[in-house]
BASESE-340675 format. One record per atom (N, C-alpha, C): residue in one letter; x, y, z. Coordinates in pm, whole numbers, plus 32768, in hexadecimal, padded with zeros to 4 digits. Atoms other than C-alpha are relative to their C-alpha. Example, Ala and Ser with C-alpha at 12.3 -4.5 7.8 and 13.67 -1.06 7.14 Angstrom:
% residues 2
A80597F898000;A84CE7E3E830C;A805A80788000;S7FAE7F897FFA;S85577F9682CA;S7FB3806D8049;
This chain:
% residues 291
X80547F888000;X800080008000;X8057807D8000;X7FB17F708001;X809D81637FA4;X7FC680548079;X7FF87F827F9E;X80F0823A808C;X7FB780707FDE;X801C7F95803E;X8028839280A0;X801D807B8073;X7FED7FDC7FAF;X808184CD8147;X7FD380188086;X80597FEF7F8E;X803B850B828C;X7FA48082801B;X805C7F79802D;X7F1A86088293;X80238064807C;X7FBE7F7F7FDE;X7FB186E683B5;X805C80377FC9;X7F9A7FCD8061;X80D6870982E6;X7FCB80497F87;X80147FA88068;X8011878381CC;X7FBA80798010;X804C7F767FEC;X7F41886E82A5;X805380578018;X7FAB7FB77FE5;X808588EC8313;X804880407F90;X7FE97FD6804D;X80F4892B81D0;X7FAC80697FC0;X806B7F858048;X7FB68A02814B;X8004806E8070;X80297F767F97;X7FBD8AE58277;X809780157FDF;X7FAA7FB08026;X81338B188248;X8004804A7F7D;X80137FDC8075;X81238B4680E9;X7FAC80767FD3;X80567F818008;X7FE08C4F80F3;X804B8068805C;X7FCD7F867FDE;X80918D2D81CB;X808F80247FC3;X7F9E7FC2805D;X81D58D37810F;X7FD5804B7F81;X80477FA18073;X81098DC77FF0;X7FD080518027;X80127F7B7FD0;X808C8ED480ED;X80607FFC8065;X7F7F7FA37FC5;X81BB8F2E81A8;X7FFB808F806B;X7FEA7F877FD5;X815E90538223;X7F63800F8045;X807A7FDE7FE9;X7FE6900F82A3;X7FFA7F8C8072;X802180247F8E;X7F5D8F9183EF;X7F637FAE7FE4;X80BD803F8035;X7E228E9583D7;X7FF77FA980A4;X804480227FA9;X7D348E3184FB;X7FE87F477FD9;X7FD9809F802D;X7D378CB08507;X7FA77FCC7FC0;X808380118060;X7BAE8CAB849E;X804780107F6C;X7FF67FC28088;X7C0E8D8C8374;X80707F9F7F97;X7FA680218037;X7D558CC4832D;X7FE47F5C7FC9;X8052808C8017;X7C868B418355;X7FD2801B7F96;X80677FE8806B;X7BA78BD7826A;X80397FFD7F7D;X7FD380088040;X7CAC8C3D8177;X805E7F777FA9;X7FBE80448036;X7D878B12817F;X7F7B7F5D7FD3;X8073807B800D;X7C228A168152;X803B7F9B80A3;X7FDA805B7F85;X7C8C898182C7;X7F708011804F;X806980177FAA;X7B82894983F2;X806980558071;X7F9E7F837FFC;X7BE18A8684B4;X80687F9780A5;X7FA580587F8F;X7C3C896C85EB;X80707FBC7FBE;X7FC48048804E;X7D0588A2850D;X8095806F7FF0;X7FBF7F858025;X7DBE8A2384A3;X804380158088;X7FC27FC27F6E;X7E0B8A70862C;X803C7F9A8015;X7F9480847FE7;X7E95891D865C;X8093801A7FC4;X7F978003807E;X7F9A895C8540;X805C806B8031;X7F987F83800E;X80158AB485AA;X7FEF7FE680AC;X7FCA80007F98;X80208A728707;X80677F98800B;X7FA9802A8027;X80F6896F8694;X808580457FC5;X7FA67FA88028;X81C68A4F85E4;X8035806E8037;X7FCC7F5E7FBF;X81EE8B7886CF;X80777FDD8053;X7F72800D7FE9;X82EF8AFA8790;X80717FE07FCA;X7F737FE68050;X83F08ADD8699;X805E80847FBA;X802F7F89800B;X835F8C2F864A;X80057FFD7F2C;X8027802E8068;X831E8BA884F3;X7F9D804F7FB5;X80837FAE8011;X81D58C778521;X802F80618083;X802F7FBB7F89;X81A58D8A8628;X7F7A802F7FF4;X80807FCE7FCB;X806A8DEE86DD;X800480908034;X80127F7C801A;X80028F6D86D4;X7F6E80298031;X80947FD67FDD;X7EDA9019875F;X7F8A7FF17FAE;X8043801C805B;X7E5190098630;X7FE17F627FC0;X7FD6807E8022;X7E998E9E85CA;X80827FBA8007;X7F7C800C803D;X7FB98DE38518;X803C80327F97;X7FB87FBB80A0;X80CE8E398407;X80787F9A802D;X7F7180448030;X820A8D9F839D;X80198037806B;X7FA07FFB7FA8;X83038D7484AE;X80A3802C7FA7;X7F7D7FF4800C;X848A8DCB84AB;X80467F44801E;X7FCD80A77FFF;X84CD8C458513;X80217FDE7F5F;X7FF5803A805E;X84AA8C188393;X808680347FB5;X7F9B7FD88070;X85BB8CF8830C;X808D7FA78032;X7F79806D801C;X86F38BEB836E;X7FC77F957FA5;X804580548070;X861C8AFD82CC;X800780277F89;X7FD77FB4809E;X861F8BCD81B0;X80AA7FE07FB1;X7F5F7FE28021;X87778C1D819F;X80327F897FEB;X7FB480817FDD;X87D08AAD81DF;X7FBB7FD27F67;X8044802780BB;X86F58A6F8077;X8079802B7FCE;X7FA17F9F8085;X87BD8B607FD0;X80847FDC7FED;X7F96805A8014;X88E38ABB8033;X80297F927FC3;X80138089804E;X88A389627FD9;X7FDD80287F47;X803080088054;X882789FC7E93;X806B804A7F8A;X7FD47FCC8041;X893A8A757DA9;X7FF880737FA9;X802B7FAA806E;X88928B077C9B;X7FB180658044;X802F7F627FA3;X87FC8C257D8E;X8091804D7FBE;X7F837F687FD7;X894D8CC97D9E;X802080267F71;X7FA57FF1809E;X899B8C857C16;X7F8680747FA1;X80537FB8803D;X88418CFD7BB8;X800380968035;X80207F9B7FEC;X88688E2A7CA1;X8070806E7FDE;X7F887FA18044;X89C08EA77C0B;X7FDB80207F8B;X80387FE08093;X89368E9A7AAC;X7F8680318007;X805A7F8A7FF8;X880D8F5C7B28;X80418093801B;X7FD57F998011;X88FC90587B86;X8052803A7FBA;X7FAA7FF58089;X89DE90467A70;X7F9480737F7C;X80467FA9804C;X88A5909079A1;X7FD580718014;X80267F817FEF;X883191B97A49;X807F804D7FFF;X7FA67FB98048;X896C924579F6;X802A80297F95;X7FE77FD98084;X8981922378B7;X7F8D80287FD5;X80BA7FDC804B;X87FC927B7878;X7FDB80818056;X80577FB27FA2;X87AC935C79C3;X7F9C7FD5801B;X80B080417FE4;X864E92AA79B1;X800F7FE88087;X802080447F92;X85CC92077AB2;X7FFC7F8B8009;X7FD5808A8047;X861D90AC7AAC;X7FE47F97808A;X802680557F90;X85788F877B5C;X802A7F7D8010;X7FFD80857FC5;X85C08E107BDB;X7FC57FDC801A;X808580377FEB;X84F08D137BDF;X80567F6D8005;X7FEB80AB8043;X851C8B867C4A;X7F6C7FBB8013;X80B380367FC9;X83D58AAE7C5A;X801A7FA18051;X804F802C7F7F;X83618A0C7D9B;X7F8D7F9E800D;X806F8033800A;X829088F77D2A;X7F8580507FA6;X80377FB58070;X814989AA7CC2;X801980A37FE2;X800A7F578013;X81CF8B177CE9;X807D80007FFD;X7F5E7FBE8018;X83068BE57C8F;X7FF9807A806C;X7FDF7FAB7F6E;X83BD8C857D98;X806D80867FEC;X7F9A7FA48032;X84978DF47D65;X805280028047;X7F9380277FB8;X85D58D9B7DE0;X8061807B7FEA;X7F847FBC8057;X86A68ED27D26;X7F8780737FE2;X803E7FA4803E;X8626903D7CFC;X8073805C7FFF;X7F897F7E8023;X871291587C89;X7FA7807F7FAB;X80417FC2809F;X8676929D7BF2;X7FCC80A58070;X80A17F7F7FB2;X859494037C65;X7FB47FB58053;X8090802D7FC4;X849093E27D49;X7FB3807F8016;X806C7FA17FF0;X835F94A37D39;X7FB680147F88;X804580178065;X827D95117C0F;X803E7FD77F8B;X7FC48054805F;X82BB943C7ACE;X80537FCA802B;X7FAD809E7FE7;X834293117B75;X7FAB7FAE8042;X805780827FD0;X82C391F07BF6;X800C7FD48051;X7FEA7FFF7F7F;X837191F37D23;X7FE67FA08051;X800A806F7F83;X835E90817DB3;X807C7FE8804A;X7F96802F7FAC;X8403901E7ED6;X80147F778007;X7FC6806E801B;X84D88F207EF6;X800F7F90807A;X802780897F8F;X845B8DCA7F8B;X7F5580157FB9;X805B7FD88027;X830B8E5F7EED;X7FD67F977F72;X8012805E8061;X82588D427E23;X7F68804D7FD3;X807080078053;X81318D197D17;X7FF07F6B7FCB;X802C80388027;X806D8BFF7C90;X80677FC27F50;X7FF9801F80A6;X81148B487B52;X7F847FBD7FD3;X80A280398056;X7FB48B3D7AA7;X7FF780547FB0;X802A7F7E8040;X7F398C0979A3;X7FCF8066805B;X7FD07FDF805D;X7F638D2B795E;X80967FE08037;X7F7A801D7FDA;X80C28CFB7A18;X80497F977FF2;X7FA580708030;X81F28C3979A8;X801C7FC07F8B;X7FEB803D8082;X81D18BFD7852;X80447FFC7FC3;X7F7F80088012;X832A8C497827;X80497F75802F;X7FAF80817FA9;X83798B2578FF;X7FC77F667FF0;X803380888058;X82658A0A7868;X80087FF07F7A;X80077FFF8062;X828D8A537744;X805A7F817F90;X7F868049802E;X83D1896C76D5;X7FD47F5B8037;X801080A37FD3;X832E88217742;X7F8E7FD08018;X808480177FFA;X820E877776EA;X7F9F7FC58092;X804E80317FB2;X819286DC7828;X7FF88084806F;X7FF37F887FCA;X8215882A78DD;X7F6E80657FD3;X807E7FAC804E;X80FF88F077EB;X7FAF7FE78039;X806A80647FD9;X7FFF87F57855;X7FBA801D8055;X7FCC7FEA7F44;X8053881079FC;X7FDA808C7FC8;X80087F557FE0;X803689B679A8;X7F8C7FFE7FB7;X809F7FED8050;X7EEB897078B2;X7FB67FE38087;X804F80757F9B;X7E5D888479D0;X7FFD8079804C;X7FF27FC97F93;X7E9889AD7ADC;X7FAF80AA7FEF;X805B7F9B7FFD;X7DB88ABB7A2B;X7F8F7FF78049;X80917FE57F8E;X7C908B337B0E;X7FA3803D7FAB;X80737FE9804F;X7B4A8B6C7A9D;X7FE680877FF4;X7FF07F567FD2;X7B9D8CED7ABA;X802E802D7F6F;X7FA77FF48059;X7CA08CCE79A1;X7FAE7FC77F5A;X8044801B8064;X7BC78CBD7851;X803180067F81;X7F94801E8083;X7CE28C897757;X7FE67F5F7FBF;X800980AB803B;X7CA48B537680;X80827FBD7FFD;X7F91802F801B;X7D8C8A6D7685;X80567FC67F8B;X7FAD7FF38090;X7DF18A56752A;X7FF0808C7FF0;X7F857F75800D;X7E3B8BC87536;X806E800A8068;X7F78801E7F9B;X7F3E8B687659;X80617FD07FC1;X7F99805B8070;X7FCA8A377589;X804980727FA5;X7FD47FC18077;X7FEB8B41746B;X804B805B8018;X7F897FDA7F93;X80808C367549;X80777FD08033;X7F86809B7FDB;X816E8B1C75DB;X806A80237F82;X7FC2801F80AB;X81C78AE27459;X8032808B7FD6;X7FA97F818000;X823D8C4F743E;X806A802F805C;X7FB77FF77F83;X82D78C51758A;X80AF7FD07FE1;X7F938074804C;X83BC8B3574CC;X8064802E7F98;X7FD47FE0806A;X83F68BE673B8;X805080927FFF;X7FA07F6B7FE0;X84898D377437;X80617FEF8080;X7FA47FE97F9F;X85388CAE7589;X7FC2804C806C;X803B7F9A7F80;X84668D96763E;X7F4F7FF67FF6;X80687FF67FEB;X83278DF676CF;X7FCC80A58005;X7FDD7F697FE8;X82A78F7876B4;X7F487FE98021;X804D80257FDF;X818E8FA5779B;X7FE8809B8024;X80177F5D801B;X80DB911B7755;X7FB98030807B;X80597FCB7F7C;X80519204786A;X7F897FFC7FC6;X80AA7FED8044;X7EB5923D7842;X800880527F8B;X7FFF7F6E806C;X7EF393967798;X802D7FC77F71;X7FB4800980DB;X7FD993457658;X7FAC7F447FE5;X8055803D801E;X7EF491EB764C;X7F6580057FC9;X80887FBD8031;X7DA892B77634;X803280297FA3;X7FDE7FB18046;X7E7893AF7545;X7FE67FA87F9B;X7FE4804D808A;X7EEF927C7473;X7F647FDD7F9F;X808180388002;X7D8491E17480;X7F98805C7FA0;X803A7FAA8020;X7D1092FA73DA;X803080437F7A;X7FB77FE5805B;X7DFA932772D3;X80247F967F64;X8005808A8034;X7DDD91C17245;X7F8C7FF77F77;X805280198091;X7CBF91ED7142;X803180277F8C;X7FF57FE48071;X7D7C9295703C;X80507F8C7FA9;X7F958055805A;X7E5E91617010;X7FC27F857F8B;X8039806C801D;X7E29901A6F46;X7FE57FBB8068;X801880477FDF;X7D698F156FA7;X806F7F85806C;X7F7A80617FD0;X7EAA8E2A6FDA;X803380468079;X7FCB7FA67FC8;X7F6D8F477086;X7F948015806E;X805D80047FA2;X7E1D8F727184;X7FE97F89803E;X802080967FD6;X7E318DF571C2;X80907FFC8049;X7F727FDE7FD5;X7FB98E25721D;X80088044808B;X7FF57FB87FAB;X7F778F29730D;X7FAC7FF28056;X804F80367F81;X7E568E9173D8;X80767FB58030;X7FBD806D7FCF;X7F448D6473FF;X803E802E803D;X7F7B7FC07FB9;X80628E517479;X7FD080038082;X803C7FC07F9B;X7F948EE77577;X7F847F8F805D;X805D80647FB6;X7ED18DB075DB;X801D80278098;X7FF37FF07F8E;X7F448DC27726;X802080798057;X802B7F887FA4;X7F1A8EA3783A;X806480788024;X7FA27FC67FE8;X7FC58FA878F5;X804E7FDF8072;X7FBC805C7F88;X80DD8F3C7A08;X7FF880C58078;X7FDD7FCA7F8A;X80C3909F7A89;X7F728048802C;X806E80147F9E;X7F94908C7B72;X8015804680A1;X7F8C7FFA7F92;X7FD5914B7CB2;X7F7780248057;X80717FDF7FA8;X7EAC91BA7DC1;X7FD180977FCC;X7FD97F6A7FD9;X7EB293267DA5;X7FC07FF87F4D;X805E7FE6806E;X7D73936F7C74;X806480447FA9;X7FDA7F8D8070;X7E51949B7BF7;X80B47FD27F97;X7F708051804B;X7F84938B7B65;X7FBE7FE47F63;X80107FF6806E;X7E9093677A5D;X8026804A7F6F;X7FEE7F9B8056;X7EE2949C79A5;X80C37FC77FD0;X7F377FFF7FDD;X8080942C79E3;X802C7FCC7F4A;X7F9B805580B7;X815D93F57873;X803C7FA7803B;X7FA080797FE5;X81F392F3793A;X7FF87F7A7FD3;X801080948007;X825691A5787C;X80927F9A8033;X7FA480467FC1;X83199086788F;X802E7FA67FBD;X7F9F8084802C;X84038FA477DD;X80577FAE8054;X7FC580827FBA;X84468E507856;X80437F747FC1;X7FC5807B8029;X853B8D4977F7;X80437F9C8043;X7FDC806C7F9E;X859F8BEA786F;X8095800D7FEB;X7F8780327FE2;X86D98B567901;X7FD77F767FE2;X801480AD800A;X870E89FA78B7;X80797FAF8053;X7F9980677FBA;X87C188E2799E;X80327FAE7FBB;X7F9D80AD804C;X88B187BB7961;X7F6B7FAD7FD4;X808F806B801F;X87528705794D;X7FDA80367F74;X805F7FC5805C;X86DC8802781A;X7FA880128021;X80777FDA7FCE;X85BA885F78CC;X800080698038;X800E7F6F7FCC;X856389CC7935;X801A7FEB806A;X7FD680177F66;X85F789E47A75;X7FF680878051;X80157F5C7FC6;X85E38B997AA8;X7FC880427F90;X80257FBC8052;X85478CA07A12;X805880AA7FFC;X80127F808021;X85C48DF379A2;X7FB7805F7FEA;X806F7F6E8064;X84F38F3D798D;X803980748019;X7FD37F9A8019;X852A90767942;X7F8E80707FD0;X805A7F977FD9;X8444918E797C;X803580627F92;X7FBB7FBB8044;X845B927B787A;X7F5F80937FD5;X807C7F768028;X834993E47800;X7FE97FF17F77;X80108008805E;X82C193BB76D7;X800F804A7F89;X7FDD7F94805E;X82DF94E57648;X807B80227FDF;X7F9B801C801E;X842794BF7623;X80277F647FAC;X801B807E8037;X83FB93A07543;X807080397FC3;X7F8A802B8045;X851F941E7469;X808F7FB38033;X7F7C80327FA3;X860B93817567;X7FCF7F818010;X801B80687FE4;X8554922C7560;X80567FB57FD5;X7FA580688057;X862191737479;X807A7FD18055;X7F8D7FDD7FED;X874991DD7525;X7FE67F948091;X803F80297F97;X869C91847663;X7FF47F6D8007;X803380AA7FFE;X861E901275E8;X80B37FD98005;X7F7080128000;X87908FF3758B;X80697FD88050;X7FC17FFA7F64;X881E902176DB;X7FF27F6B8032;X805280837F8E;X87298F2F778E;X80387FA97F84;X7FE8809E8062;X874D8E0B7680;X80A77FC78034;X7F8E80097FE6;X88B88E5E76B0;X80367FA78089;X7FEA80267F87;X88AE8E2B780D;X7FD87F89805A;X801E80AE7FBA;X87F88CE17858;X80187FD67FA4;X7F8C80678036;X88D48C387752;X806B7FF38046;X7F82800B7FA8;X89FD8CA07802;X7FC77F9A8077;X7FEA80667F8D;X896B8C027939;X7FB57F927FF9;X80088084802C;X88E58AED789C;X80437FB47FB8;X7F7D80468039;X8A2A8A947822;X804B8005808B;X7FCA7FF97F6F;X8AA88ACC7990;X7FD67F87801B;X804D80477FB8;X89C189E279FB;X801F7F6A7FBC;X7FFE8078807C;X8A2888E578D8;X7F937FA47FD2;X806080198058;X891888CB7817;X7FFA7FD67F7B;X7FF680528086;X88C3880676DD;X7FCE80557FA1;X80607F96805D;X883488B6759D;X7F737FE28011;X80B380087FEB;X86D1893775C7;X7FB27F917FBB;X808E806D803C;X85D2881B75BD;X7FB5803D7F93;X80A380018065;X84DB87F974A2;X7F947FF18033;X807280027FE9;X837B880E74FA;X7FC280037F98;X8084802B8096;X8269876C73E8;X7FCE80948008;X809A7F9E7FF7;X8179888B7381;X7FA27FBD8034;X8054803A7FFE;X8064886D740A;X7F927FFF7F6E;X806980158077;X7F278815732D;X7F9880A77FDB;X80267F89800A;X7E97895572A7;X7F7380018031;
C-alpha cells in the first residue's frame, strides 16, 4: 500500500505557504482557517504548533510569518547553488540594461523571486524577494513552455477566472519557442494594440491574437497600476537535465520600445551564459501543438 502524506504536514504546509505570499499582513485564525480551506480548530492546532520555533508569531491582531523561518531560508539558499549564479547574472544584467531585472526558480506549483536588482517605485514591479506567485496561467509561460508535459501541469492549473482557451496558450507556448522569450504587455499598450489590429490582414490579425493570448504577469493590488506602461520580458535558464530550471525578466516601459531589440538581446544573452554555467544541453524540441 503507498504511502500518503501525513495530513498535518500538509496543513502545515498551506498555512506556511499563504502567509509567505502575504508577508507583510496579520490574519485572525477564523479569517486565516477560512482562507487556507482548514477547520478553524484544525488551523489553531497547526500554528500553535509552530509558534515556538517562532515559525509563526502571535500578534494582537492574529498571526504572520515568523523570523524562525529566515535561517531556514538562508539554509535553502545554501544548499541551492543556482540562487547565487542566478543572482549575479541578475545583477550583471541590470548593469548592462539599468532595467529592472528579476529571478525566478519554481517551487513545485509556484515560482519564487529569489534575485531583484533595479528602481523601486512607479513603473516597476517591485517584488520582494522570497515573494511567490502561482505557476498557472496567466503566469509562467516562459517557464512551461519548453516541455510538453510541463505545458499540460501549467494548462491543468488554470482557474475558472482565467478565460484564455487553451489552444490560444498552446499557440502562445509555440511563439514563446520560437523567439526564446516571452513579452507580457501592461493593460494600456494591450488595449492600445487591441484597437489598432483591424487595419491588418486577416493572417497578420490571427498572428497577433496568438501573440497576446496570454495574460498580463503585472497584476499588483493598487486599481491605479492599471494605467502603468509597465511590461515584461521573460526568458528561461536551462539545467544539466535540459529542463527550465530559472527564469529571467526584465521589466522594461514601453514606450521606449526603440530599445527593445537591444533589450531582448541582453536577456537571451544572459540565460545562455548561465545555462552554459549550469551545463546545459541544446534547447529541447517541443512538438507543436495541434492547431
Amino acid at each position: 500500500m503507498a504511502l500518503l502524506p501525513a495530513p498535518s504536514a500538509l496543513r502545515t504546509v498551506e498555512i506556511i505557504s499563504f502567509l509567505a505570499d502575504h508577508p507583510d499582513k496579520v490574519y485572525a485564525v477564523a479569517d486565516l482557517a477560512r482562507r487556507v480551506g482548514q477547520s478553524r480548530a484544525t488551523c489553531q492546532a497547526v500554528l500553535l504548533a509552530l509558534e515556538p520555533s517562532r515559525w509563526v508569531v502571535r500578534t494582537k491582531g492574529g498571526y504572520a510569518l515568523g523570523a524562525g523561518l529566515i535561517s531556514i531560508g538562508a539554509a535553502a539558499q545554501q544548499g541551492t547553488a543556482i540562487v547565487g549564479l542566478l543572482r549575479a547574472a541578475v545583477g550583471e544584467l541590470h548593469e548592462h540594461t539599468g532595467c529592472e531585472i528579476l529571478g525566478y526558480l519554481p517551487a513545485g506549483d509556484r515560482l519564487i523571486n529569489v534575485s531583484r536588482v533595479g528602481p523601486t517605485g512607479p513603473g516597476t514591479i517591485t517584488m520582494v524577494e522570497g515573494q511567490a506567485f502561482p505557476l498557472a496561467p496567466p503566469n509562467g509561460l516562459a517557464f512551461a513552455a519548453w516541455d510538453e508535459r510541463d505545458l499540460e501541469l501549467w494548462l491543468g492549473r488554470a482557474t475558472t477566472a482565467d478565460r484564455t482557451a487553451p489552444d490560444n496558450l498552446r499557440k502562445a507556448a509555440q511563439i514563446v519557442r520560437e523567439l526564446g522569450y516571452s513579452v507580457l504587455l501592461d493593460p494600456l499598450t494591450r488595449r492600445e494594440l487591441k484597437t489598432n489590429v483591424d487595419s491588418l490582414s486577416a493572417a497578420r490579425q490571427k498572428f497577433v491574437a496568438s501573440a497576446l493570448a496570454h495574460h498580463d504577469l503585472v497584476v499588483q493590488e493598487d486599481e491605479a497600476t492599471g494605467a502603468m506602461r509597465v511590461s515584461l520580458l521573460s526568458s528561461p535558464v536551462f539545467g544539466s537535465d535540459g529542463k527550465v530550471c530559472a527564469l529571467i525578466g526584465l521589466v522594461f516601459d514601453v514606450r521606449q520600445y526603440g530599445d527593445l531589440a537591444e533589450l531582448v538581446t541582453a536577456l537571451k544573452a544572459a540565460c545562455r551564459q548561465l545555462s552554459e554555467r549550469l551545463g546545459a544541453p541544446p534547447v529541447p524540441a517541443l512538438k507543436d501543438q495541434p492547431a
